[in-house]
N, C-alpha and C positions, 0 to 999 in steps of 0.2 A: 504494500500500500504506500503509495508516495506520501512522502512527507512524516514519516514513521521514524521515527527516535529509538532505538536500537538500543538498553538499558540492560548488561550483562549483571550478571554476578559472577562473583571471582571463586570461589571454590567450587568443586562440583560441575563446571564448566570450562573457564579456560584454565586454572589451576587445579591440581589432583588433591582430595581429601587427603588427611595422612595414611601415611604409607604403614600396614601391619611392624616393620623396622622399627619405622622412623616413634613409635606408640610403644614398640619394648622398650626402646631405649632413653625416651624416658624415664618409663618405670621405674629399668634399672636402676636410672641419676638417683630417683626420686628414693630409693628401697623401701618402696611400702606394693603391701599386696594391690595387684590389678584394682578389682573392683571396688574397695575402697576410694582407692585412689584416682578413679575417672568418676565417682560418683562427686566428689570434691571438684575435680578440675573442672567438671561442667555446669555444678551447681552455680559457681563461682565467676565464672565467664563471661556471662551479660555487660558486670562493671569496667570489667579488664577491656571486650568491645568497644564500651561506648566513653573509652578514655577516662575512665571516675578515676581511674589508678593504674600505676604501670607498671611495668615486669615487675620488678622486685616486690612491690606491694602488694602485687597477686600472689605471688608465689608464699608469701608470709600468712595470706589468709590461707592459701591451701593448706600450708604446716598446720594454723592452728586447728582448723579444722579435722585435722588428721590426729592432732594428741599429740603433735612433733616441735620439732624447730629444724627450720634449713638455713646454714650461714649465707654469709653475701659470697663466699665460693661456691656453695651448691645451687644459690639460687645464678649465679651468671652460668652454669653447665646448664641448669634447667631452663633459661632462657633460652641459649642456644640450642637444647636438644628440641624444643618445643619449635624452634623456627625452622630445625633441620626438616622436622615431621609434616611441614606443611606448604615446603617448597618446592615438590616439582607441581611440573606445568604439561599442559596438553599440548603440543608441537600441533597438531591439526587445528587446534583452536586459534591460537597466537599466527598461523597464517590465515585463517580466516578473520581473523580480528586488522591483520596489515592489508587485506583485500578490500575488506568494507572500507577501511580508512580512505585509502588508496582509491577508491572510488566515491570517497565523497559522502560518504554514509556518515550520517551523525549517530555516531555509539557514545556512550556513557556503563558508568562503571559504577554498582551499589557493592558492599561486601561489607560484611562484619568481621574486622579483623583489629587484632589491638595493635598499640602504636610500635612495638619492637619487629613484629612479623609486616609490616608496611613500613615502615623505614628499609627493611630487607629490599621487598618487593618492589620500592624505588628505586634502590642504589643497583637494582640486579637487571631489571626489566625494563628497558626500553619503550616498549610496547604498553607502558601505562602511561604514554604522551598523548598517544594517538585518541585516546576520550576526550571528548570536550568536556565532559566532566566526572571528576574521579570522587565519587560521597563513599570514603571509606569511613568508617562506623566512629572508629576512636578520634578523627576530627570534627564530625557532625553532630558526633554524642548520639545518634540515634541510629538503631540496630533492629533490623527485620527478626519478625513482622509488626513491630512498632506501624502503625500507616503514617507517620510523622515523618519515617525512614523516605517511605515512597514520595510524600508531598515535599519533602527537600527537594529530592530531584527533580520532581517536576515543576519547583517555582526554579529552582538553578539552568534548566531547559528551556523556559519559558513557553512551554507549549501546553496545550489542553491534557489531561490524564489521557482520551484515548487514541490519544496519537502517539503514545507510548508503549512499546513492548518488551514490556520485562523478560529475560530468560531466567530460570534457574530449577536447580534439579531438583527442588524439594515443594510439594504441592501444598503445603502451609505457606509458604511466602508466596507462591503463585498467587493463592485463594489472597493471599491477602491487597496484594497488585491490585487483584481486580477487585477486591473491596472498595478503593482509591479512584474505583474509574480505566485503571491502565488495561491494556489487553495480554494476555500470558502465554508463554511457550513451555512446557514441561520438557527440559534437557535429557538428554539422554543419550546422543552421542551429535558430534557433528554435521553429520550426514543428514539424521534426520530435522538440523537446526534448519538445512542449506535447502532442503527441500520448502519447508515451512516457507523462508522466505523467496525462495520463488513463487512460491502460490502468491504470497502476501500481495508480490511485486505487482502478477499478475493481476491481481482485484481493480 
């Protein structure tokens, strides 16, 4: 559909969720049992998101909540293990994201990620230029499916909600897109993102 604003999300799309590795080794850092220990790190997560508090601060709430303490040595290995676990990227995606550019396509970029793993994803990815605009969570303060999340974008766009298409792979943030108005793509590989938008184009 002409005139369509192209609104990715960044895990689960053009970057890969953590990697089973990249989640032991954590752990590892961390030496506390699995499921304790991802029940805390997700509980916890929201504020780390939407910038309330950063690496180190998260990591101190994790310990308390664990019955622990982690020095400022273990919490800098757990910063980095935690940015290891969440940085590759989909090489099919990031050349469809330099096509759309490259043609002129206005994309933008929503993602919930705290401020150490997007400082990463600056210094490392080029390919986060080509947004016209980039609402990563820890500088917006707001984190999907917040719809606060969604209407950032689209006053930072300045276009109507349904000339907006959100992509991403988890059908709660979709649902919540369209709560806002925007119209959604449920991700699931490339292929069928590229297909999508050929219909779309066609309409």
């Amino acid at each position: 559909m002409t005139g369509t604003v192209l609104l990715f999300d960044l895990f689960g799309v053009i970057a890969r969720h953590q990697s089973t590795e990249g989640k032991d080794r954590i752990v590892r850092t961390a030496g506390i049992p699995a499921p304790d220990f991802w029940d805390a790190y997700w509980t916890l997560r929201p504020p780390y998101d939407r910038g309330q508090v950063n690496g180190p601060g998260y990591w101190r709430r994790v310990a308390r909540t664990l019955g622990t303490h982690f020095d400022d040595h273990l919490i800098e290995r757990l910063v980095a293990a935690d940015i290891a676990s969440w940085s590759g990227v989909d090489d099919t995606m990031v050349d469809l994201i330099e096509e759309l550019a490259a043609q002129d396509r206005r994309i933008a970029l929503l993602s919930n990620i705290p401020e150490e793993l997007a400082g990463h994803y600056e210094a490392h990815h080029a390919w986060l230029e080509r947004f016209e605009v980039c609402a990563l969570s820890c500088h917006t303060g707001r984190a999907k499916p917040d719809p606060e999340a969604y209407r950032w974008c689209q006053r930072a766009l300045r276009v109507p909600p349904d000339r907006v298409l959100f992509v991403d792979d988890r059908q709660d943030n979709i649902g919540a897109a369209e709560a806002v108005g925007m119209r959604g793509h449920l991700f699931t590989a490339a292929a069928g993102l590229r297909e999508h938008l050929a219909q779309s184009d066609a309409e």
